[in-house]
C-alpha positions, 0 to 999 in steps of 0.5 A: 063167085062167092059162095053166099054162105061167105061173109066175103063182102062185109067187113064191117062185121066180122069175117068167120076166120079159119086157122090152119096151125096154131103155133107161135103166130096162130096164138098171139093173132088170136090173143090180140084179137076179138074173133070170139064167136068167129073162128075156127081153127086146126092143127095137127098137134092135140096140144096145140088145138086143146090152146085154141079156145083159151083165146077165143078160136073154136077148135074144129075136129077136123080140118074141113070142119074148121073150114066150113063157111069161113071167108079168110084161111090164115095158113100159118103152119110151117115153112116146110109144111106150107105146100102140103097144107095147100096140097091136103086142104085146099078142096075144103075151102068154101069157094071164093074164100081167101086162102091167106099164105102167111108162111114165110117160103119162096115165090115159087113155092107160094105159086104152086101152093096158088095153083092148087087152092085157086083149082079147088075155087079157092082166092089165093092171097101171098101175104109176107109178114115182115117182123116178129109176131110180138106186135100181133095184129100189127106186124106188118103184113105185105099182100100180093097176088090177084086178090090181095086188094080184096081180101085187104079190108077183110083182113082190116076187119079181123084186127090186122092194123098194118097191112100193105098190097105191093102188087097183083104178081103172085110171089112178090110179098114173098120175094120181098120177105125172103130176099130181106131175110137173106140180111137179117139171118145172114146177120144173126149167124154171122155175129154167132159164129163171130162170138163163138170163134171170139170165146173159144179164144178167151178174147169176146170182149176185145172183139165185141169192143172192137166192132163197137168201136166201128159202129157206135148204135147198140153195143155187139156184145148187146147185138150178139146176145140177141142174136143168139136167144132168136137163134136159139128160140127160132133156129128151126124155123129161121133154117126152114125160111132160109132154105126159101131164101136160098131157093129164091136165090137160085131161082133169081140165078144167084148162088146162095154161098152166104145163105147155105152157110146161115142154113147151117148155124142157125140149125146147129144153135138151136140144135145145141140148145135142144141137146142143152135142155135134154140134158138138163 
């Protein structure tokens, strides 16, 4: 049962919010939202948690103590920090709170990451966030899980306008995600290295003209270059996703052949712009 000290069944007022990460997500969810007076928030990094009450989220000095008396967690740290996550502070979330996983990792790994918050009282909600985080609050957010019906009009309250159950299964919203993902990854380091290769022979404006010829929507040339600046801005973290996907993959029995390969050159792009920088 709720813990009567969680706002669980009111959304008509604002629920209290706890963030545990305050990178990219954490700042433009808060930035677009009016959570003043109703949110906490952790993260490892000083810098980042010195960020927080520029837009409106407490900084707690410590994780139990961003926790305390919340009724929604948005766990938004990183792909390969999402099980730990679970792991360190899922025994601080008040029982019956909902611990929403908006990190982008394998079912399997969303499932493991349940079994840990749902032992410590905690509802464990699977949330896929299914676009770019520069809509904010109205990025689209898939839910799955048990609880994903519950915790939608929560979620509702707290600003996020473009939320959708696909199922009581947890890794469903994930598996969605991470198989998508496979695509649009594959993609970006598919035209980067097509480019590259196009360069190093002095001939990228016959190739880019040449697919431009078999695909009149936006030129490649215009593809490409967006492309690159995500793998470049977002390598890291779009390389940590796409080891989820290639953990999907092998557990749906599927070889992820492509997927290895989109690990490696959206790691190399954004490590050649670190270089490029330190440089500089």
């Amino acid at each position: 049962m709720p813990s009567s000290t969680n706002p669980l069944s009111a959304p008509a007022s604002p629920v209290r919010v706890a963030l545990i990460g305050f990178g990219e997500a954490g700042e433009k969810f808060a930035r677009s939202a009016n959570w003043q007076g109703h949110a906490r928030g952790w993260d490892i990094l000083p810098e980042r948690r010195a960020l927080m009450a520029r837009y409106g989220v407490e900084s707690a000095d410590s994780a139990e103590a961003a926790l305390a008396d919340c009724g929604v967690l948005l766990s938004l740290v990183t792909a390969d920090a999402a099980l730990e996550a679970a792991r360190q502070y899922a025994a601080l979330l008040p029982e019956g709170s909902f611990w929403c996983d908006m990190n982008s990792v394998s079912p399997d790994t969303k499932r493991q990451a349940a079994a840990l918050v749902e032992a410590g009282g905690g509802r464990y909600v699977d949330v896929a966030v299914m676009a770019p985080v520069d809509a904010a609050l109205a990025v689209p957010l898939l839910l799955s899980g048990p609880h994903a019906a519950g915790v939608e009009p929560l979620l509702a309250a707290l600003g996020f306008s473009n939320t959708r159950v696909v199922g009581d299964a947890l890794g469903k919203a994930s598996a969605i995600k991470m198989i998508r993902s496979v695509m649009i990854k594959g993609i970006e380091a598919l035209s980067d290295e097509c480019a590259s290769a196009a360069d190093a022979a002095g001939v990228f404006d016959e190739v880019m003209a040449s697919l431009d010829a078999s695909e009149k929507t936006a030129g490649w040339a215009e593809k490409v270059a967006y492309n690159r600046e995500r793998m470049e801005v977002h390598g890291l973290r779009r390389a940590a996703e796409m080891e989820e996907s290639a953990r999907t993959l092998e557990g749906l029995g599927i070889e992820p052949v492509m997927t290895r390969g989109t690990i490696v050159r959206q790691r190399r792009a954004a490590k050649s712009t670190d270089k490029g920088k330190e440089a500089a």
